[in-house]
C-alpha positions as CSV (number, residue, x, y, z in Angstrom):
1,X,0.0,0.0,0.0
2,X,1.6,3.2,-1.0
3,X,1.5,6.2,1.3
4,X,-1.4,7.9,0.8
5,X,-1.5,11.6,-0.1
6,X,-2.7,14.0,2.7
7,X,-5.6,16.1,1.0
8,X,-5.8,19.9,0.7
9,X,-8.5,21.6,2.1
10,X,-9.4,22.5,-1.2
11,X,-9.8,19.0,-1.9
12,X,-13.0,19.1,0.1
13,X,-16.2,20.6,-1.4
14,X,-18.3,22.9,0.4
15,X,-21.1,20.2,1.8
16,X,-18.0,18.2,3.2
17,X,-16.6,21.1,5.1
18,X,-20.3,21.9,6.3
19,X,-20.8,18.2,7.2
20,X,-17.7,18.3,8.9
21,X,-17.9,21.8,10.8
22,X,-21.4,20.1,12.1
23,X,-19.7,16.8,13.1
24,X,-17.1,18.8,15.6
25,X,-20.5,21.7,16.8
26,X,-22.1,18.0,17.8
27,X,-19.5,16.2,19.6
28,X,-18.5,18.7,21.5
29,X,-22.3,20.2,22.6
30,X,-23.5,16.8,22.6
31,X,-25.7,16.7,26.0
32,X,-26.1,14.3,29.2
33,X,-28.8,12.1,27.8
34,X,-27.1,11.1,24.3
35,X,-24.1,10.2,26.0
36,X,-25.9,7.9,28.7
37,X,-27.5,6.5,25.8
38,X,-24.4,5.6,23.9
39,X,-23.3,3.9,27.0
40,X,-26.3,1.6,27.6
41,X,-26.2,1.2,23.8
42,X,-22.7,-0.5,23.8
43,X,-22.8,-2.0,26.8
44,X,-25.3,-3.8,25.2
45,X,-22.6,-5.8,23.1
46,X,-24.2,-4.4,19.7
47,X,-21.8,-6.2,17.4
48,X,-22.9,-9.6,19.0
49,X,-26.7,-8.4,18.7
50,X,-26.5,-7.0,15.1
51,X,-28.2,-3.8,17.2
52,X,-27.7,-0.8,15.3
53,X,-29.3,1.3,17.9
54,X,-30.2,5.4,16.7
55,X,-29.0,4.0,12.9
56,X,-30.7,1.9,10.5
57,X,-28.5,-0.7,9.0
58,X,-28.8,0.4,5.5
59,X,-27.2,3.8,6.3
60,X,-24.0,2.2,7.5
61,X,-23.7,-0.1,4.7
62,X,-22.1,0.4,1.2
63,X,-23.6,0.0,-2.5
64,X,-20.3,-2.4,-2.3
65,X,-21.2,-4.1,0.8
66,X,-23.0,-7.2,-1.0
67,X,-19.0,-8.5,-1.7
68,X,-17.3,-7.8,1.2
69,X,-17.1,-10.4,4.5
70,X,-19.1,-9.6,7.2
71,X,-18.0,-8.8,10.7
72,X,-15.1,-9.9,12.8
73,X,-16.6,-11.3,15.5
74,X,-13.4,-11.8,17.1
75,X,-11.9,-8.4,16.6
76,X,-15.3,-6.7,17.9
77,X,-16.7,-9.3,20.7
78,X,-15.1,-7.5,23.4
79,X,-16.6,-4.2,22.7
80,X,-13.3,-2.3,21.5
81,X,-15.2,1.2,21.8
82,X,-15.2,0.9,25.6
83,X,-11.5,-0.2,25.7
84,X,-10.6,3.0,23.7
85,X,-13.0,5.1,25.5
86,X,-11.1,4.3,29.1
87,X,-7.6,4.1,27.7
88,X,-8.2,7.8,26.6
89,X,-9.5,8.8,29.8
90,X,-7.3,7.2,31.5
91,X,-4.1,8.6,29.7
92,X,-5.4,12.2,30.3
93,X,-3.5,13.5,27.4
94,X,-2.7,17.2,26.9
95,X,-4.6,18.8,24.3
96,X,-4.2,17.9,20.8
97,X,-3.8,21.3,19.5
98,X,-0.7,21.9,22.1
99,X,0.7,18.3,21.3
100,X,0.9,19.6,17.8
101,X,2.4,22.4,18.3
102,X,5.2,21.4,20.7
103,X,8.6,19.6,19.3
104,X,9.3,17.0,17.0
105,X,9.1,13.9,19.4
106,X,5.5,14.8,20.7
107,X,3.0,13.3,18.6
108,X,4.8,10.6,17.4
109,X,4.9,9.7,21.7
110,X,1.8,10.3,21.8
111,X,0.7,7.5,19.7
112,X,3.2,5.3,21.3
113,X,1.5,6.0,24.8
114,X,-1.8,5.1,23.0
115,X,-0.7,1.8,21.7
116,X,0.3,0.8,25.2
117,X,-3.1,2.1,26.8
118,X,-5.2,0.0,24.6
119,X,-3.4,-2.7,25.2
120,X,-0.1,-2.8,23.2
121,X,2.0,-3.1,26.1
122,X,5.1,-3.0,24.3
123,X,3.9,-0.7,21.4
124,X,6.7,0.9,19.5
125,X,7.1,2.2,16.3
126,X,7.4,-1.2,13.8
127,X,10.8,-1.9,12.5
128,X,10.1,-4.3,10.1
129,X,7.5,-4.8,7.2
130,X,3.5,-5.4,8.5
131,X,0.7,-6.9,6.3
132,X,-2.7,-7.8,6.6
133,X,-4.2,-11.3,6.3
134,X,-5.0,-12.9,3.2
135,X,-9.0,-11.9,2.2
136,X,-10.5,-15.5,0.1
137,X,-9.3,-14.4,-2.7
138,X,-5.7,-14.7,-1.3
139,X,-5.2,-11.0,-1.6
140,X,-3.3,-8.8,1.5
141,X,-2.5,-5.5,1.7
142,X,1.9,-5.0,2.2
143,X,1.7,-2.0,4.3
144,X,4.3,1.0,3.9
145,X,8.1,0.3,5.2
146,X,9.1,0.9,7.9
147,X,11.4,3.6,7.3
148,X,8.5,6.0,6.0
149,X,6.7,5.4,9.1
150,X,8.6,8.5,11.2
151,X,8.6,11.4,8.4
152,X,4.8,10.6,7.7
153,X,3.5,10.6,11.3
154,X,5.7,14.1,11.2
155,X,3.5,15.2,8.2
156,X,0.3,14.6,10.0
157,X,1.6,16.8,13.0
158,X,2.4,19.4,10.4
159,X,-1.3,19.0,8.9
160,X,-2.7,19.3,12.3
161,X,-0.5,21.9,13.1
162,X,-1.8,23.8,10.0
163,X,-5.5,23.4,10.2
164,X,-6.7,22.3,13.9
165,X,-7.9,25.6,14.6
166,X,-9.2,26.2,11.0
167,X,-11.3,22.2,10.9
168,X,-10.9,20.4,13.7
169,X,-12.9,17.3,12.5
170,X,-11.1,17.6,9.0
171,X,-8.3,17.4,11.1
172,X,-9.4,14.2,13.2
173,X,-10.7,12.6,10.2
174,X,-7.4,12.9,8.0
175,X,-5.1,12.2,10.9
176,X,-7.3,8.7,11.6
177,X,-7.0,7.5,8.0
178,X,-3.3,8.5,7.6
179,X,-2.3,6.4,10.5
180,X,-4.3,3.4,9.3
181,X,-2.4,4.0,6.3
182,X,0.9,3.9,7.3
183,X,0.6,1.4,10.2
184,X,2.9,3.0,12.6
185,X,2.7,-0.4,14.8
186,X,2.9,-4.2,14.6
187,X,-0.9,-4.1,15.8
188,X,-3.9,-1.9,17.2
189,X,-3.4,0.4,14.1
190,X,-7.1,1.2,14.2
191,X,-8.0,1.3,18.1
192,X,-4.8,3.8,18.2
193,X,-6.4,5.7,15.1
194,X,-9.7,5.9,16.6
195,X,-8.5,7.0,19.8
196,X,-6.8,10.1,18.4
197,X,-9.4,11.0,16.2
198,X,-11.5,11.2,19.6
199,X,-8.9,12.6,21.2
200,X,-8.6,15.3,18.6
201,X,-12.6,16.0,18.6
202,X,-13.0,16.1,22.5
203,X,-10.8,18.4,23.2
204,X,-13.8,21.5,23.3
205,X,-15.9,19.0,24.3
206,X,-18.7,19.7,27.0
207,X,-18.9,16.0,28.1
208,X,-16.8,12.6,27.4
209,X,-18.7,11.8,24.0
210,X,-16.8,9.3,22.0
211,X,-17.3,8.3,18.3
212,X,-17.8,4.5,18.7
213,X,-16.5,3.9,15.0
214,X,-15.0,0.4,15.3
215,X,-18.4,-0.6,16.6
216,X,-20.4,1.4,13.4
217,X,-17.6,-0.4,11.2
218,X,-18.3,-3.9,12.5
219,X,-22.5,-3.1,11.7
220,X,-21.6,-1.4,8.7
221,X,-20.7,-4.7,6.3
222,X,-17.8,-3.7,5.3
223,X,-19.3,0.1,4.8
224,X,-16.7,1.7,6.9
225,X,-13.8,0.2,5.2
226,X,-14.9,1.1,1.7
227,X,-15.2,4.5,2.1
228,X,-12.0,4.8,4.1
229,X,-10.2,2.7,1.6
230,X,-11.9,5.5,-1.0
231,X,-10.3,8.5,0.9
232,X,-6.7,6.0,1.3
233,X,-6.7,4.6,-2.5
234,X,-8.8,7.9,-4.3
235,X,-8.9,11.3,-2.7
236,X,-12.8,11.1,-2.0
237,X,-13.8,11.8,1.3
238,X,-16.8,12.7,1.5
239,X,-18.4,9.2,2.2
240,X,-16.5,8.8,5.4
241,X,-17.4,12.5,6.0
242,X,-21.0,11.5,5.6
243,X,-20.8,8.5,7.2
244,X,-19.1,10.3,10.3
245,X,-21.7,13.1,10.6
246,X,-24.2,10.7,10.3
247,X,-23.4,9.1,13.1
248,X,-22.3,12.1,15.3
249,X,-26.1,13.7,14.2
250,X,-27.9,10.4,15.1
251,X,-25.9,9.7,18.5
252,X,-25.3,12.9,19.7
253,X,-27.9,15.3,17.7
254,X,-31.1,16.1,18.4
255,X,-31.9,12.7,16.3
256,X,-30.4,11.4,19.0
């Protein structure tokens, strides 16, 4: 998988940056009630129950879904939101838009220290090659060396540096699908990814309400993953933009 290439703001049209805009305005306002909800909602073990609570299933899915596998029982069983939810508060990180802003080594510890909270206990930044397992088909996805791992997690500090206080979920939303990308660890790419893109999004935030994205990914069919693969492989983001707001407007919103 080649690096992919960190988008312009330009890149996104105006409905994406409204969406977006919307997205941070509801996690951060989001009120008492939504977020006892979400709790009861995924202490419920939704992925085990198919329960896809304030959304329908249809508006998680994909037109692409029909050919992908379904969930990873095994990956979501344990309920990886709430994991990620109490390794963040637990860490009690400084604020993103300081993190970004201070020296070289910051970030990059950062997700180090993230790794090890949800459960990588001896997280470090990979030194060898990663890949994913082969799908049926016997395809797998080679994931960037090693060596490119440093200078790109420097480029997303650089991006966040340049536009946190401009877009802060444009921010969160780029900085989560470049770390998947590049694959900074051995494993927990994606808990570590979510975790800063909550991270990122709480930091204005009236009450502790976390995005539970590896949950909506594991409902979704595969719906997720395709439009995250579309921002990765394409430049087109504003699926997972939609997809993100949706969810945001339907947990936290007055859908909610």
């Amino acid at each position: 998988m080649p690096l992919m290439k960190l988008p312009k703001v330009g890149d996104f049209d105006a409905r994406a940056l409204d969406l977006l805009v919307s997205t941070e305005a509801l996690c951060r306002d989001a009120d008492a009630a939504s977020v006892v909800r979400l709790d009861d909602w995924l202490d419920g073990d939704p992925v085990r129950t198919r329960n896809t609570g304030a959304l329908r299933h249809d508006e998680l899915t994909h037109r692409l879904s029909p050919w992908m596998g379904g969930a990873d029982d095994a990956t979501h069983a344990q309920g990886r939101s709430l994991l990620e939810m109490r390794a963040l508060a637990r860490l009690e990180l400084p604020p993103a838009r300081a993190v970004v802003h201070e020296g070289a080594d910051a970030f990059a510890n950062t997700l180090v220290a993230v790794a090890r909270a949800v459960g990588e206990d001896d997280a470090a930044l990979r030194r060898g090659p990663v890949a994913s397992l082969r799908d049926a088909n016997g395809v797998r996805i080679v994931y960037p060396a090693p060596g490119l791992i440093r200078p790109r997690l420097d480029e997303i500090r650089d991006y966040a540096r340049a536009h946190i206080a401009e877009c802060r979920a444009l921010v969160a939303t780029v900085a989560m699908v470049a770390i998947m990308n590049v694959h900074p660890f051995g494993d927990g790419n994606g808990r570590v990814a979510r975790v800063v893109f909550n991270w990122m999004m709480l930091e204005r935030a009236r009450r502790f309400a976390y995005l539970p994205l590896s949950e909506l990914a594991a409902l979704s069919d595969g719906g997720f993953l395709l439009r995250l693969r579309e921002a990765q492989y394409f430049g087109r983001w504003n699926g997972l933009v939609q997809f993100i707001h949706l969810a945001a407007s339907r947990l936290f919103g007055s859908e909610s």
